[in-house]
Each structure stands twice: as structure tokens, then as C-alpha cells.
N, C-alpha and C positions, 0 to 999 in steps of 0.2 A: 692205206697200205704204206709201211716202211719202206723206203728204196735206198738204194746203197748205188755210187755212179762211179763206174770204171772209167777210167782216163787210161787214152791214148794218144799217140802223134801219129798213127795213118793203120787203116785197116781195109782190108778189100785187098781187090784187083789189084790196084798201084801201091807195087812193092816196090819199097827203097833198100832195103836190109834184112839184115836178119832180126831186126826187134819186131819186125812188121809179118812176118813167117810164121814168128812164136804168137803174136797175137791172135791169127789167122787161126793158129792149131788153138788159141785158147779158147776161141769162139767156137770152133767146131766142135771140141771135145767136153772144154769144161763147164761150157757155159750152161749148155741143157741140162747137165747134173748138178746148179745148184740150185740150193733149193726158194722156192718160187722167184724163178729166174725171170719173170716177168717182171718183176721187182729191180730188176740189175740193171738198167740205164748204162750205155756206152756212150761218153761223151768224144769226141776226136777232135781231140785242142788244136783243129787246126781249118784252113781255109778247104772244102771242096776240091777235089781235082776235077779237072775237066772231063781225063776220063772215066771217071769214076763211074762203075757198075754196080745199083744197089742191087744187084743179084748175087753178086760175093759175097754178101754177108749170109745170115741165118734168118730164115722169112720172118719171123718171129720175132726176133731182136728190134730193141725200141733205141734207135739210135739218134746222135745230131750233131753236126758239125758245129764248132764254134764259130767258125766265118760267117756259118750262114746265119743266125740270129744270137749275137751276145748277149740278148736280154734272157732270151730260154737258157741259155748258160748257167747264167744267174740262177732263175727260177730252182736248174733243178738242184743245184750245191746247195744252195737255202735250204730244200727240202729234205736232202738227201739223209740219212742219218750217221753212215760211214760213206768216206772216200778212196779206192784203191787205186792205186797207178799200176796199168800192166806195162805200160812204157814212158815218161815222161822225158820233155824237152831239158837240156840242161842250162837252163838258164830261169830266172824270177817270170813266172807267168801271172801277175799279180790277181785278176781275175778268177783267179784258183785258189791262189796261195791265201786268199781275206779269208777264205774256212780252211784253216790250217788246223782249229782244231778236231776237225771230224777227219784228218787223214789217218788210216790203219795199217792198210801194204803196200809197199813199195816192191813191186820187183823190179831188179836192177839189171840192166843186161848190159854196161860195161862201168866202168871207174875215170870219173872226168879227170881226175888227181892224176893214175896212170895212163888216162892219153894224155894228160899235157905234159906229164915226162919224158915224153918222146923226141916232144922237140927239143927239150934239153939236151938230151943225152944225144939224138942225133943230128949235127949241122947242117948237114945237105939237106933235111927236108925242111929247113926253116920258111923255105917261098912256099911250102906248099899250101891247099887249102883246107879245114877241118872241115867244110861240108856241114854244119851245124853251129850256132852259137853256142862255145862252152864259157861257163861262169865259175870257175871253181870253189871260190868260197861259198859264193850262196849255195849249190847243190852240198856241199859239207855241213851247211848248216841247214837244208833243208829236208837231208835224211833222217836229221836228231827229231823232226813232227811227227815219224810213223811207229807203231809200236811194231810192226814185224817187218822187216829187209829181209828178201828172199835175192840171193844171188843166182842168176842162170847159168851163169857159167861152168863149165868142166875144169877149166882151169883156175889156178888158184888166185886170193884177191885180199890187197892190205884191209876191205871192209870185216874182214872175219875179225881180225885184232882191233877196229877204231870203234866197232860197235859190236859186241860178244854178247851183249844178255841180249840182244832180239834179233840176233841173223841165223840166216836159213842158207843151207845150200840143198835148193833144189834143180840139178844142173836141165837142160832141152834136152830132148832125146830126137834121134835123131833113125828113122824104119828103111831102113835096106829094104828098097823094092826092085831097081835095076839091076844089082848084083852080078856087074858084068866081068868077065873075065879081065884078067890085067894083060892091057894094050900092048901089042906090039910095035907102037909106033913111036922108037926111039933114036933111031938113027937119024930122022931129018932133025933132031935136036930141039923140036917147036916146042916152046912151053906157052901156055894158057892162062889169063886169067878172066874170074868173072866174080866182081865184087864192085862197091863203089869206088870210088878212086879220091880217099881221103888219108890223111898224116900217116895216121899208125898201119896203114896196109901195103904200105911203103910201095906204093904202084910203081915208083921211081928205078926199083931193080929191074926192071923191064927195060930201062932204056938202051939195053944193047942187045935184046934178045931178038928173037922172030917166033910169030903166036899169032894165034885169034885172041881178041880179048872182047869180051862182053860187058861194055861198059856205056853210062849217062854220056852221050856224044858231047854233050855244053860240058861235063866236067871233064872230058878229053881235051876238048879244044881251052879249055881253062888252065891248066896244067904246061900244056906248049906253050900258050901265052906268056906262063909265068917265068918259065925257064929257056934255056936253050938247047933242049934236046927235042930232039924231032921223031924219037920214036918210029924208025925208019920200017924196024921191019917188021909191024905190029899190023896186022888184019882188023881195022874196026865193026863190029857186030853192034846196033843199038840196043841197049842194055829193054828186054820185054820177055817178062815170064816166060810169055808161048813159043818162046823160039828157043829156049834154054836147054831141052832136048838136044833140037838141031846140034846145038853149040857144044856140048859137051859128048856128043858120038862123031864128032870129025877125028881126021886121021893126025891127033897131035897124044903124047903120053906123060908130057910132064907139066905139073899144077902148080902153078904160083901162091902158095898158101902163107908164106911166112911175114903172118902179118905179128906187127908184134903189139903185147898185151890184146892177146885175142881172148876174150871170155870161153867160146864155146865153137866158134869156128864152122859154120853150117855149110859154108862152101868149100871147106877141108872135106868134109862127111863126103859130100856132092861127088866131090873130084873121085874117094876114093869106091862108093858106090857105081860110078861109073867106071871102075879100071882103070884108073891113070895114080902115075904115082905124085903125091902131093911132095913140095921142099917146103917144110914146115920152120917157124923159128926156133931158136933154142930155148926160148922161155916159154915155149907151149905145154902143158903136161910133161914138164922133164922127169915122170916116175917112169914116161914111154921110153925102152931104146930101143929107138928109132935112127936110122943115122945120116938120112937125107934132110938135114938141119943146116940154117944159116942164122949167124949174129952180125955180119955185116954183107954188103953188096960183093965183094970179093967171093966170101965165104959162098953167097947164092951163082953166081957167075962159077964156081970150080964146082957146085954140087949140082950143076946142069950137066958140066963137063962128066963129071961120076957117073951121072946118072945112064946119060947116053954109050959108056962105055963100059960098065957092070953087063955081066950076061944075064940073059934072062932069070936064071934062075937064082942069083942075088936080090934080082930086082922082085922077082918073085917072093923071095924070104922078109926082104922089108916090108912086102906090099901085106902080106899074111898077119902080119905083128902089127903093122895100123891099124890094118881091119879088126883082128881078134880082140883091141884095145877101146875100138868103137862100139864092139857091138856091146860094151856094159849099158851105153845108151840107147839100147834099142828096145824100149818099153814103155811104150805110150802110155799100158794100163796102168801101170806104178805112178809115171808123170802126173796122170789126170787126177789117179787120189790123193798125193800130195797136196798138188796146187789147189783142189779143194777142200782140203783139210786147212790146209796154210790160210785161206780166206776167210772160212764159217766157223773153224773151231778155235773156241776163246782159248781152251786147254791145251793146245796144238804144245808137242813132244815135241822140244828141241833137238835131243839128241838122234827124235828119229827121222827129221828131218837131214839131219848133217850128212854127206854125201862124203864118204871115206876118196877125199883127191888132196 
């Protein structure tokens, strides 16, 4: 039997991000509809966690970690006949990369070229840390091996123009199930975050606020290490799924989302599912007006000030135009047939993949 092996960098229980969320949904959703999915190998390019639960995945799914034996690694790319990446590392994983001619899809869930713009364009986050090794050349040249790039993002991205005859924008969607009313708790002024704490999500405008934030404790205390801000009036929470409820129904209303070059923004969704209002950047989906936006720390420091001091019912009016602007994403069932169209069909319709953002 023909096998085809998905590549990833982490699946299950131990979430790091949001390319690990989209996986999770890809396994839940798309994976039993394709066709002899027994056939689909999940490889996870990467070492075991400790905590790891093989109950997170799908009973059924035929998976294996690369740490745990690089020879079966080997075995099954040898065998495989096509290769897709539903998230890969950015940087030369050379044990992958020797069958470079059997890769097919890429899906892409951010642009190494547009994070490392970031530390260009901004100096103050030059000490920070990227939380992944980026290679920019080689992923530049390692997108030109797949004949379909599917972009996830809702926001827009320079891959549409550097590669036009084989990109996809099939953006994550994102199902309002909380759908809580918008917070009344803005007068103590607390803004919130709960994301990884790397370059482009500029965790650094936080350093004069007061908040819970939901974050990798080692990359908190990483961060202080690096700089001299002490983050005084920030509540630490360790960043774990199962408390992420908790986290986001405390009595705070304003959301630290303006991370910049954000693809798709899953913890934007989050905050605004839950009733708080998100300070988005200005280069997130700017067709949105939306007017709780910042391009610098100033900018985020006066739109907290705004925030807490608009009455309800302004804050109400922005809160409305977020949401009604999200819920374009809010269709799993559309999601699942793309992404499987995008995988199994050779004839796959560019144009009906293209995502009008």
C-alpha cells in the first residue's frame, strides 16, 4: 500500500502555538476524511515530550516521533510516495530534506522573511528571543520543492507575489463557542496576555502595564534575564491548555493582541470569544476598521488609556465589528474540504481556493 507522511513539529496535548491548534484540528477533522487514511503516516520532527499523552491524538493514527527512532524516520520517507508538511521547522532538517523530491504541500502558517523584518524595523526588540531557529534563506529556497503552498493565514502575505502559480490561501477558522458578552471590567485598566512570548508578539509592551498573562515561565524569566525591565505588575499564570478557561474569565477586559505580522491571530479569536476587547496591530487585516490598533508601544500604552475610558457602548460598537469580521471564519465544514481538496486533488482550483483578504 502507497503511503503519503505528514510532517509536523508537535501534536497532541503539548501546545506551543497556534501551528500546534491547527494541527490538532487537522487531525480531528481532516484526517478521517481522507481517503485511506490508514495510509497517512504522521511523522513529528521532533524529540518526545515528556508530557506527552498518546491519548490526544486519534486512536487510529499511525504516528512516530523522530527522537524516538531516526532510523524509522528514514524507513518511512523511503517508502513514502508523497510528503506534506502541515507545519514544519524553519530551518534545514537534513534527514527530511534528502527526499525533497517527493515533497507536495506545504502549508505555511507564518513568513520567516516577515519575522525577521521585525527586528529590523523595530530596535527595542533586538535582545529579544525568536523561540525557534529561523534560517531565512534556506526556507526561501526550501518552499520552491513543493508544488502547492497553502497559506493559513487571514492576513495578508509577500508569498502570494514570490510564488503565484502554486499558492493557496486557505485561511484557520476559528467556531465561537463561548460567545460571552463584552466584559465590564475596564476601569482597573488590566490588560492580558496569553501567547508565547517571542519577537514579533512584542510581549515587551507589556512592560508598564498590570495583567495576568499566560505564559512559558522559563521564557518569562528569559526575557527579564535579557533586559532590564522587571515586568512589575504582571500576574504570572504557567502557560497549560487546561487552565486557559480559568485565564481568560478573570475580571480583566483588555487583550494584548497586537502582535505584528500576525498570520491568523487564534488568540485575537480567543480574547474576542471570550468578551474582552483585543489592541490589535495596524497591520493586522487593515480592510477591518477597527480603531483599538497600535504601530508602536506609545501607540499601545494610549489605546489602553482609550480603552478604559470610552463608554460602554463605544466599546461595545468596536467589540461588534471585530466579532462580525471573525465570524467569516467561522466554518469548520468549508475549512475541512479545502484542506482536503488542497492535499488529494491533483486538479485542485486555484482560484477557488484564493481567500478574498
Amino acid at each position: 500500500m502507497s503511503t503519503q507522511v505528514l510532517v509536523t513539529t508537535g501534536a497532541g496535548n503539548v501546545i506551543k502555538g497556534g501551528a500546534d491548534i491547527w494541527t490538532n484540528h487537522f487531525l480531528k477533522e481532516v484526517w478521517p476524511k481522507l481517503p485511506k487514511r490508514r495510509s497517512w503516516l504522521l511523522l513529528i520532527d521532533s524529540k518526545r515530550p515528556l508530557d506527552f499523552n498518546p491519548k490526544s491524538l486519534p486512536e487510529k493514527l499511525i504516528y512516530h516521533f523522530h527522537g524516538d527512532d531516526p532510523q524509522k524516520t528514514k524507513e518511512w520517507l523511503s517508502k513514502a510516495s508523497k510528503i506534506h508538511f502541515l507545519h514544519s521547522h524553519y530551518h534545514k532538517r537534513p534527514h527530511i530534506f534528502f527526499y525533497e523530491d517527493k515533497f507536495d504541500t506545504i502549508f505555511v502558517h507564518a513568513n520567516p522573511r516577515e519575522m525577521m523584518d521585525v527586528i529590523d524595523e523595530i530596535p527595542e526588540i533586538n535582545r529579544h528571543q525568536l523561540n525557534t531557529k529561523v534560517d531565512v534563506d534556506f526556507y526561501e529556497d526550501f518552499l520552491w520543492s513543493f508544488k502547492k503552498l497553502v497559506w493559513v493565514g487571514c492576513n495578508k502575505t509577500k508569498l502570494k507575489e514570490t510564488h503565484p502559480n502554486y499558492f493557496f490561501n486557505i485561511p484557520n477558522f476559528y467556531e465561537f463557542k463561548i460567545n460571552a458578552k463584552l466584559s465590564n471590567h475596564f476601569s482597573n485598566r488590566k490588560v492580558a496576555y496569553a501567547a508565547r512570548i517571542e519577537t514579533r508578539k512584542l510581549f515587551h509592551w507589556m512592560k508598564s502595564q498590570k495583567g495576568p498573562i499566560l505564559v512559558d515561565q522559563k521564557d518569562f524569566k528569559n526575557i527579564k534575564d535579557l533586559t532590564d525591565w522587571s515586568f512589575s505588575g504582571l500576574d504570572l499564570y504557567q502557560w497549560d491548555p487546561d487552565i486557559h478557561h480559568h485565564f481568560m474569565a478573570k475580571n480583566w477586559g483588555i487583550f494584548h493582541g497586537a502582535h505584528l505580522k500576525e498570520p491568523f491571530g487564534y488568540n485575537i479569536f480567543q480574547a474576542v470569544d471570550w468578551g474582552k476587547i483585543p489592541i490589535i496591530n495596524k497591520d493586522w487585516c487593515p480592510e477591518l476598521n477597527y480603531k483599538y490598533r497600535a504601530g508602536t508601544i506609545n501607540d499601545f500604552e494610549k489605546m489602553v488609556g482609550k480603552i478604559a475610558k470610552d463608554s460602554q457602548e463605544v466599546r461595545l460598537e468596536e467589540f461588534n465589528k471585530i466579532k462580525s469580521f471573525m465570524k467569516k471564519f467561522d466554518n469548520k465544514q468549508e475549512w475541512v474540504k479545502k484542506i482536503t481538496q488542497a492535499l488529494t486533488d491533483t486538479k485542485y482550483d486555484m482560484l477557488d481556493a484564493y481567500s478574498k483578504i
